[in-house]
ROSE-4610 file (N, C-alpha, C; in Angstrom, 1 decimal, always signed):
// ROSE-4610
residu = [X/X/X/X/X/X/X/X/X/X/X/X/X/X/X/X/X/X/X/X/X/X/X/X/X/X/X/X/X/X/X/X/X/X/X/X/X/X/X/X/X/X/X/X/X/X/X/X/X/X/X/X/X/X/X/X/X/X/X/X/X/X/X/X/X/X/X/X/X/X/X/X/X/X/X/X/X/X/X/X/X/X/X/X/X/X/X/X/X/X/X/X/X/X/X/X/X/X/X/X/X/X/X/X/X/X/X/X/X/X/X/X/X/X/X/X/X/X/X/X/X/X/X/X/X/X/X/X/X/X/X/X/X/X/X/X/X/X/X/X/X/X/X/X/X/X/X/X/X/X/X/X/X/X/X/X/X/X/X/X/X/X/X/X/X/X/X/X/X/X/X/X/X/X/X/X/X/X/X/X/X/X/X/X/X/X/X/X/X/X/X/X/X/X/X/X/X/X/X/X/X/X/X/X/X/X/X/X/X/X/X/X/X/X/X/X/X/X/X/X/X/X/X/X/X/X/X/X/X/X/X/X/X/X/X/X/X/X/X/X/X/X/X/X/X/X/X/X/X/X/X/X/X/X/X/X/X/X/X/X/X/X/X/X/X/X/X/X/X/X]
num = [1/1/1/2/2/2/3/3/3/4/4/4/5/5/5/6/6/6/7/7/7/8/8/8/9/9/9/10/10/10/11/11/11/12/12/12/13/13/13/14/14/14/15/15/15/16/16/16/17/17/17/18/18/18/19/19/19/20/20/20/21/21/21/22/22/22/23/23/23/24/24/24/25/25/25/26/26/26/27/27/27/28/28/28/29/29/29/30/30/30/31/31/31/32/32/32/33/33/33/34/34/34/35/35/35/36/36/36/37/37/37/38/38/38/39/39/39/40/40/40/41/41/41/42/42/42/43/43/43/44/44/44/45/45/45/46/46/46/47/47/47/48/48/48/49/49/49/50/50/50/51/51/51/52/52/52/53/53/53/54/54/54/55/55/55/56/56/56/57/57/57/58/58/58/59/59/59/60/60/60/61/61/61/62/62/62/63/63/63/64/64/64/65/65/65/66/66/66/67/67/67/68/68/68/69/69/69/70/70/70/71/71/71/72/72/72/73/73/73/74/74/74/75/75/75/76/76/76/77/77/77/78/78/78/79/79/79/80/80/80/81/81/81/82/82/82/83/83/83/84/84/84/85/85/85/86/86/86/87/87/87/88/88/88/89/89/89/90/90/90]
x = [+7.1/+8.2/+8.2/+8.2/+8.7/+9.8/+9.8/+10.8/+11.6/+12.4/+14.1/+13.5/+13.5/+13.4/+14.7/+14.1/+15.9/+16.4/+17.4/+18.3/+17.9/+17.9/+17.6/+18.2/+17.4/+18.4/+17.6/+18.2/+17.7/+16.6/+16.0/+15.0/+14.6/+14.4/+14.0/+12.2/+11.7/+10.5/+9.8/+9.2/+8.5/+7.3/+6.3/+5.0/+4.8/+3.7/+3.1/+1.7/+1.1/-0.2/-0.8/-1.9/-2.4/-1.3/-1.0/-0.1/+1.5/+1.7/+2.9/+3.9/+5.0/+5.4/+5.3/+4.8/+4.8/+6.0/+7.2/+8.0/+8.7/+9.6/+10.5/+11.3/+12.1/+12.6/+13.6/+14.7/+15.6/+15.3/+15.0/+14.4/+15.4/+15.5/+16.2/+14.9/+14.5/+13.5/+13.8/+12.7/+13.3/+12.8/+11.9/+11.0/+10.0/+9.8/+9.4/+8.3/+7.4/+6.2/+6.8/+7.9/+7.8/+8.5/+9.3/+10.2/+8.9/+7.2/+6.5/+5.9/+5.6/+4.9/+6.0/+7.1/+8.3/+8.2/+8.3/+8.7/+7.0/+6.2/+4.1/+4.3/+4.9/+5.1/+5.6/+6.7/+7.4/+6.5/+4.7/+4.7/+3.6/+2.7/+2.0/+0.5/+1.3/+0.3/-0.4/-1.0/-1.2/-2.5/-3.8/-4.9/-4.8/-3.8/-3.9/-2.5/-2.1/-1.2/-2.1/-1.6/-2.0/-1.2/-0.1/+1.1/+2.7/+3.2/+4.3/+5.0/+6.1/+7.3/+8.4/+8.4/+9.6/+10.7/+11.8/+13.1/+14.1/+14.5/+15.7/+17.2/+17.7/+19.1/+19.9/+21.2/+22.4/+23.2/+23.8/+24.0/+25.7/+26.1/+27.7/+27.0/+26.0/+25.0/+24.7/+24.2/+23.3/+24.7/+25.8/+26.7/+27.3/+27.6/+28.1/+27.3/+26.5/+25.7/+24.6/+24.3/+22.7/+23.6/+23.5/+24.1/+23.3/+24.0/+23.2/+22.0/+22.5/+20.9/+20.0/+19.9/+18.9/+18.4/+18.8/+18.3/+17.1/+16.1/+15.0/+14.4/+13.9/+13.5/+13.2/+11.7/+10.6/+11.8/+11.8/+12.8/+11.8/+12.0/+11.3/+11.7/+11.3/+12.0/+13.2/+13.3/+14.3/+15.1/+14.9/+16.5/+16.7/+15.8/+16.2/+16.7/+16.7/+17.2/+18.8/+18.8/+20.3/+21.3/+20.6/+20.9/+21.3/+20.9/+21.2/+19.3/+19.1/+17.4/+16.3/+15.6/+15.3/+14.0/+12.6/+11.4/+11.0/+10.4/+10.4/+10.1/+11.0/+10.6/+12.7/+13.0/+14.2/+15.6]
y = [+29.5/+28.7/+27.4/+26.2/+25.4/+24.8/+24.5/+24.1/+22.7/+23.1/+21.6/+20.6/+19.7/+18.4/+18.0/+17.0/+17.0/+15.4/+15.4/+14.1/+13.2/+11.9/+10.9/+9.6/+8.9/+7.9/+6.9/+5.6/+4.6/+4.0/+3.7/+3.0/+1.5/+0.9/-0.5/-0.5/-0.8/-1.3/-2.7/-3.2/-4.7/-4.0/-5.1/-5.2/-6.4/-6.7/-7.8/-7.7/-8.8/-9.3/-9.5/-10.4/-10.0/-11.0/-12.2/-12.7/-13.0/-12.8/-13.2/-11.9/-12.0/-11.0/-11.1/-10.2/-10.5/-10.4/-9.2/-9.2/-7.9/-7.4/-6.2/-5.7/-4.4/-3.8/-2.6/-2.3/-1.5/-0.3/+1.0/+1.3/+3.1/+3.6/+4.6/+5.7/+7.0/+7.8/+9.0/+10.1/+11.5/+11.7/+10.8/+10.7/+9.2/+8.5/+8.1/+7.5/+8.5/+8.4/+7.7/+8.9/+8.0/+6.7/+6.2/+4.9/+3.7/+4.1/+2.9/+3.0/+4.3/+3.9/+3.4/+3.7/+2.8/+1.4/+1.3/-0.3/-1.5/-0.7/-1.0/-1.2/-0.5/-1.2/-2.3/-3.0/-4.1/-5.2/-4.9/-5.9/-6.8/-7.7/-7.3/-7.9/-7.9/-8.5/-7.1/-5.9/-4.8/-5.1/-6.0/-6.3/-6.3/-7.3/-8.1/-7.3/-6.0/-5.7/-5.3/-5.4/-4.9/-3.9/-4.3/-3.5/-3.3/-1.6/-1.4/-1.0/-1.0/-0.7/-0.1/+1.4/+2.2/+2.7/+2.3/+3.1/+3.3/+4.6/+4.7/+4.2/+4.1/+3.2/+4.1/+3.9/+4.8/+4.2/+4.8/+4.4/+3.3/+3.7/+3.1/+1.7/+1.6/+0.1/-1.0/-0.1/-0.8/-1.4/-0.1/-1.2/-1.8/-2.0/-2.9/-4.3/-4.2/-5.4/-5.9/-5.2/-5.0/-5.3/-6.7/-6.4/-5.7/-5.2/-4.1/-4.9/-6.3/-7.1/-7.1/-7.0/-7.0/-5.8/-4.9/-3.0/-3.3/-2.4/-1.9/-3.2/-4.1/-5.5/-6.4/-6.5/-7.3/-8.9/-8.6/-9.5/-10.6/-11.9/-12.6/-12.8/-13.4/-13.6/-14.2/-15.0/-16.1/-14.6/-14.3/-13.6/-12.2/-11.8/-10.4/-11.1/-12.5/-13.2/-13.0/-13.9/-14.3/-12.7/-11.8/-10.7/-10.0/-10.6/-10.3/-9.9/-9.7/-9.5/-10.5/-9.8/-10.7/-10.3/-11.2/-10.8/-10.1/-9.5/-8.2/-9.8/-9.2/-10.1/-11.2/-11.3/-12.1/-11.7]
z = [-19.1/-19.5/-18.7/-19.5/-18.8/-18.3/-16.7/-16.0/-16.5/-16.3/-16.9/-16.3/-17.0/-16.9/-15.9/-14.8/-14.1/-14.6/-14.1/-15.2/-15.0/-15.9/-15.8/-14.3/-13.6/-12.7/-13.1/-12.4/-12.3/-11.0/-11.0/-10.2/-10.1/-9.5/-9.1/-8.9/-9.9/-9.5/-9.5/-9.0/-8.7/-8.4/-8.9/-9.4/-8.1/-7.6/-7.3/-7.4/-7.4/-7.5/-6.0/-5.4/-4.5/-3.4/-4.7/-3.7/-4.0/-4.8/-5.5/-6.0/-6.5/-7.4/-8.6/-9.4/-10.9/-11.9/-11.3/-12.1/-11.2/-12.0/-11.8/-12.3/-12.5/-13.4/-12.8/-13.2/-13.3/-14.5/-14.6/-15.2/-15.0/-16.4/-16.5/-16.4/-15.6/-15.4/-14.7/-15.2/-14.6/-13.0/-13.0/-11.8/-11.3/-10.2/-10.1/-10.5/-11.0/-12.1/-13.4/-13.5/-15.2/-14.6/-14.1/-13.5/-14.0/-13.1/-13.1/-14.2/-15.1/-16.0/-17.2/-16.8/-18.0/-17.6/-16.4/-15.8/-16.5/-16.4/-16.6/-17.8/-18.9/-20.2/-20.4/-19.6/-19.7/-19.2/-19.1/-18.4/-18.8/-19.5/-20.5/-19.1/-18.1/-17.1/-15.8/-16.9/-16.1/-15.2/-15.4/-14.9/-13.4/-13.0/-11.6/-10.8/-10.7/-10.2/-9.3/-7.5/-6.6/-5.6/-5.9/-5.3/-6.1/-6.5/-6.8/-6.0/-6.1/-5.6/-6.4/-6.0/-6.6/-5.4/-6.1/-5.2/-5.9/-5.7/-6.8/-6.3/-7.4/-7.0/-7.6/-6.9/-7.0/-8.1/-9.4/-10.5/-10.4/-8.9/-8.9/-8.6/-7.9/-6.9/-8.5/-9.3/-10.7/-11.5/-11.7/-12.5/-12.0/-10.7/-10.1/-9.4/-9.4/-9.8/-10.5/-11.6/-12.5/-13.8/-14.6/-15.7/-17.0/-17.8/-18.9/-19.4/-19.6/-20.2/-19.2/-17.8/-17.0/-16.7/-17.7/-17.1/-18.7/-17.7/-19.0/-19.2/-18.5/-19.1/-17.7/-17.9/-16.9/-16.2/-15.1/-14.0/-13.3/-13.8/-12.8/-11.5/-10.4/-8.8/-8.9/-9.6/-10.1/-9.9/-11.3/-11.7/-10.6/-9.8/-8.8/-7.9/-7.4/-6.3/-6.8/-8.0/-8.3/-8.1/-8.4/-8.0/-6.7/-5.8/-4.3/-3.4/-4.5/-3.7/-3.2/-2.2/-1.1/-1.0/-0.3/+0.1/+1.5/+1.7/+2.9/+4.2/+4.7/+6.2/+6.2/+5.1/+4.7/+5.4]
């Protein structure tokens, strides 16, 4: 028998390249796996990723500051800034 699927959350992933960030995503998933390979669809720039970043987010955090047009849909720096997000070291 297979085991239940456990419920869906949200996750935060960002992609970067060797030097830059490529993009990033708010992403509905049962697990971290699926999180990147849902967020890797949104991105049409899969060649030159060198580093992801998955963390899940607590769903009261996302609607209180993630508006519904920015969930499920490739984030440039621009727009995760205006968001409150910041680069490691900031």
């Amino acid at each position: 028998m297979k085991p239940p699927e456990k419920p869906a959350q949200w996750f935060y992933v960002s992609f970067s390249g060797v030097s830059a960030l490529i993009g990033a995503a708010f992403v509905e998933a049962s697990s971290k796996r699926a999180a990147v390979k849902a967020a890797r669809g949104l991105t049409p720039i899969r060649d030159v990723i060198a580093d992801v970043l998955c963390l899940p987010v607590e769903s009261k955090d996302l609607q209180r500051h993630v508006p519904v047009a920015l969930r499920n849909k490739l984030l440039t720096e621009s727009q995760i800034r205006q968001l409150g997000g910041k680069r490691p070291g900031e």
